[in-house]
C-alpha positions as CSV (number, residue, x, y, z in Angstrom):
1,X,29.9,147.0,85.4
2,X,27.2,144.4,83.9
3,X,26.3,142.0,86.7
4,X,27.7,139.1,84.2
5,X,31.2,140.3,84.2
6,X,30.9,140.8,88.1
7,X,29.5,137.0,88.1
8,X,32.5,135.9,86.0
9,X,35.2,138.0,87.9
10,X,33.8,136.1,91.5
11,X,33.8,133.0,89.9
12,X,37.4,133.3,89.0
13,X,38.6,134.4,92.0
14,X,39.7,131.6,94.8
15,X,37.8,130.5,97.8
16,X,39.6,130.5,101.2
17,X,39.8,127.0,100.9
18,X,41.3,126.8,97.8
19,X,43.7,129.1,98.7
20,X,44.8,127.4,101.5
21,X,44.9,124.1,99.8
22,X,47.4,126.1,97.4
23,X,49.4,126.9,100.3
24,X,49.2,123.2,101.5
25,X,50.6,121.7,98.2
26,X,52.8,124.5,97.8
27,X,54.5,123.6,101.4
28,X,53.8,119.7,100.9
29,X,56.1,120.2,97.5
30,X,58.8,122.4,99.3
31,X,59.2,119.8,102.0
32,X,59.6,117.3,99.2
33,X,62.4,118.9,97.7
34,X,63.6,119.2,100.7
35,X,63.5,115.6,101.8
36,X,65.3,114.4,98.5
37,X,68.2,116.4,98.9
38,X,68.7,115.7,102.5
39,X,68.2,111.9,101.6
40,X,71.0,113.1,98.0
41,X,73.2,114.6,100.1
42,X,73.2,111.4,102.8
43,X,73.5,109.0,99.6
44,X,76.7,111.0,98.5
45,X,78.2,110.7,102.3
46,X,77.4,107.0,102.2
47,X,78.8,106.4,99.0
48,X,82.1,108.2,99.7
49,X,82.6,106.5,102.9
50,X,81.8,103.4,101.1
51,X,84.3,104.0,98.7
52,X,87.0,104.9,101.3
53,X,86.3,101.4,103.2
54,X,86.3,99.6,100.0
55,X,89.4,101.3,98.9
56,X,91.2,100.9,102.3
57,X,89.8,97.0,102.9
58,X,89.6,96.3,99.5
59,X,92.4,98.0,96.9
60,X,92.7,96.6,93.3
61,X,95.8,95.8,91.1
62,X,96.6,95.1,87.6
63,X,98.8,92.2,87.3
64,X,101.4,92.9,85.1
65,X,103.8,90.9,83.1
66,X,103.8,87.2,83.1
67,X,105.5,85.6,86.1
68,X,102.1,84.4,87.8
69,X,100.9,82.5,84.3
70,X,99.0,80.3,84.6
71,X,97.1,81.4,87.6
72,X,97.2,85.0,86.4
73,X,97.8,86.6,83.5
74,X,99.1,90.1,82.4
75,X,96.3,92.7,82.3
76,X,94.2,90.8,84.7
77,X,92.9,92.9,87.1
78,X,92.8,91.5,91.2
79,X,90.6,92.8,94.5
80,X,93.0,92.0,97.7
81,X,92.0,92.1,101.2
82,X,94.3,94.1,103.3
83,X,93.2,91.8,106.6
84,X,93.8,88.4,108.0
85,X,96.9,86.1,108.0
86,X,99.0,85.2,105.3
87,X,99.1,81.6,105.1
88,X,101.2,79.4,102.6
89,X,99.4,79.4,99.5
90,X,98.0,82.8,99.0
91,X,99.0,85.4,96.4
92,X,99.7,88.1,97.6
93,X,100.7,92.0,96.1
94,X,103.3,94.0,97.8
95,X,106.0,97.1,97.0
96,X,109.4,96.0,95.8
97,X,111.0,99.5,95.1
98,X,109.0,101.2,93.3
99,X,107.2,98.3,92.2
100,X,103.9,96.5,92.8
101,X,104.5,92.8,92.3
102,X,102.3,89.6,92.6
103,X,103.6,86.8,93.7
104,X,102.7,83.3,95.9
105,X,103.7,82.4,99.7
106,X,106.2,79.7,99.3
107,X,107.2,79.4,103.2
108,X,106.1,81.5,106.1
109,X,109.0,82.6,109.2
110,X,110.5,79.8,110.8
111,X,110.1,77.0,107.9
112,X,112.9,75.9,106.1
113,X,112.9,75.8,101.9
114,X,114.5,73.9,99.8
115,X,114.6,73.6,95.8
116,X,116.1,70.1,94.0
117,X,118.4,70.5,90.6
118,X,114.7,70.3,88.9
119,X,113.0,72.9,90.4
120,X,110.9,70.9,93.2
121,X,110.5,72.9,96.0
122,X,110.5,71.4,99.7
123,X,109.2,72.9,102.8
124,X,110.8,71.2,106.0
125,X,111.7,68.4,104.0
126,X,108.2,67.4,102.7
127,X,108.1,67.8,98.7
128,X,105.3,70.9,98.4
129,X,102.4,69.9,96.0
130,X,102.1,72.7,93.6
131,X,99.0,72.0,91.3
132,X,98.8,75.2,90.2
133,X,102.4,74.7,88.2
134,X,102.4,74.3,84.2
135,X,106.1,72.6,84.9
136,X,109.0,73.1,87.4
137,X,112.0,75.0,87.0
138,X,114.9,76.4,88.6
139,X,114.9,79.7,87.1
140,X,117.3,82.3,88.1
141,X,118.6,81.4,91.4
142,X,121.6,82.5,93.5
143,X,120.6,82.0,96.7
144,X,122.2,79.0,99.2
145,X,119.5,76.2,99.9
146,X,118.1,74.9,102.3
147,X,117.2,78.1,104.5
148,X,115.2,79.1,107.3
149,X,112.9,82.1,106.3
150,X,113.4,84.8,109.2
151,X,111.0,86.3,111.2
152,X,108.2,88.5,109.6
153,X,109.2,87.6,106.2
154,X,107.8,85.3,103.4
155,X,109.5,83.5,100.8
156,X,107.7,83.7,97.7
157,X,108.0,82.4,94.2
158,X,106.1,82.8,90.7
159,X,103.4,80.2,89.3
160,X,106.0,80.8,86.1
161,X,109.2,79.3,87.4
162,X,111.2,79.8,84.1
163,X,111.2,83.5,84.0
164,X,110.1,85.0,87.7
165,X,112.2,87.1,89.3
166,X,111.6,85.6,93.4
167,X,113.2,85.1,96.7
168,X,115.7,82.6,94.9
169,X,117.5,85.5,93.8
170,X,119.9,87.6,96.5
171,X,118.9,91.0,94.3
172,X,114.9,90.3,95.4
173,X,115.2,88.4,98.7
174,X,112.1,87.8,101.1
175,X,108.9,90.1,101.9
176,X,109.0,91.5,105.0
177,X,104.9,92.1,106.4
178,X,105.6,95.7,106.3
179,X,105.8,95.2,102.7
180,X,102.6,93.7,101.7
181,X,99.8,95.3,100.6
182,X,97.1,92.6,100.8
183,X,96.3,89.1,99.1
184,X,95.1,88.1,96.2
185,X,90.6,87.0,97.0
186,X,89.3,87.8,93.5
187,X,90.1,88.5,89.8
188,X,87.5,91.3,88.3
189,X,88.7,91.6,85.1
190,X,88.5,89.8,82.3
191,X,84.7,89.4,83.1
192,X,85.7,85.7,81.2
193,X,87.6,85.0,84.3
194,X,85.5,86.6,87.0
195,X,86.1,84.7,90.6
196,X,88.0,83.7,93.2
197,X,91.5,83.0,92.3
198,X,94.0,80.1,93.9
């Protein structure tokens, strides 16, 4: 062997110190891959349980048909908080059979409702302002007025008087608690609507 091709077989070959710089980076790099798929995997475990809090806290609905217009309209799309008192006022989503319906808190247990031969609704004698109305109607109503709403129930009515199907009617009555799956906080969808919804 010429002493050239033993000069350029040394100089190709790796000093100790680059060899255990190789080893360095190569370690350095495993620990890396490491780290990101610990940190993945923790990113997937948050995200789940962040779902499952949002989904418990927080469910969505779809409004369907047209007995909330104006306020809501069919197809819009609503997040509802599953917490906190239901006060007169709110909207609020619960199962009626095997239906999810939206509707608004007329009168809460213990008040007394009553509806005139036009459609305007009082609440322990006191004419209820209803500025979210497009016009007052008596709709389809069999029950006998006044009455006292019982106990852990809610009397609720439609923004759309004409053609909701509500506690005026013996067939639907009132929402007991156990019924209600949250209230109405914001609309999602359409994004032309986006917000917080009273």
């Amino acid at each position: 062997m010429t002493m050239s091709r033993e000069r350029e077989i040394s100089t190709r070959r790796p000093t100790s110190a680059q060899l255990e710089m190789e080893l360095r980076r190569r370690e350095l790099t495993l620990e890396a891959r490491k780290a990101i798929i610990k940190a993945v995997k923790t990113l997937i475990v948050f995200a789940a349980a962040a779902v499952l809090v949002v989904t418990l806290l927080f469910p969505t609905i779809q409004v369907q048909r047209g007995s909330m217009s104006p306020t809501l309209r069919d197809g819009e799309q609503l997040i509802l908080i599953t917490v906190g008192r239901i006060s007169r006022g709110d909207i609020i989503a619960f199962h009626l059979g095997n239906q999810t319906m939206v509707k608004r808190v007329i009168a809460t247990a213990g008040q007394w409702v009553d509806i005139d031969e036009v459609g305007n609704v009082y609440i322990d004698g006191t004419m209820l302002a209803e500025p979210y109305l497009s016009g007052h109607s008596i709709g389809e109503r069999d029950i006998e007025l006044p009455l006292q709403v019982p106990d852990n129930q809610f009397f609720v009515m439609g923004d759309n008087r004409a053609i909701s199907m509500d506690s005026r009617s013996r067939d639907f009555g009132m929402i007991h608690r156990d019924e209600i799956i949250g209230k109405n906080i914001f609309r999602i969808w359409p994004l032309t609507a986006i917000g917080f919804v009273k």
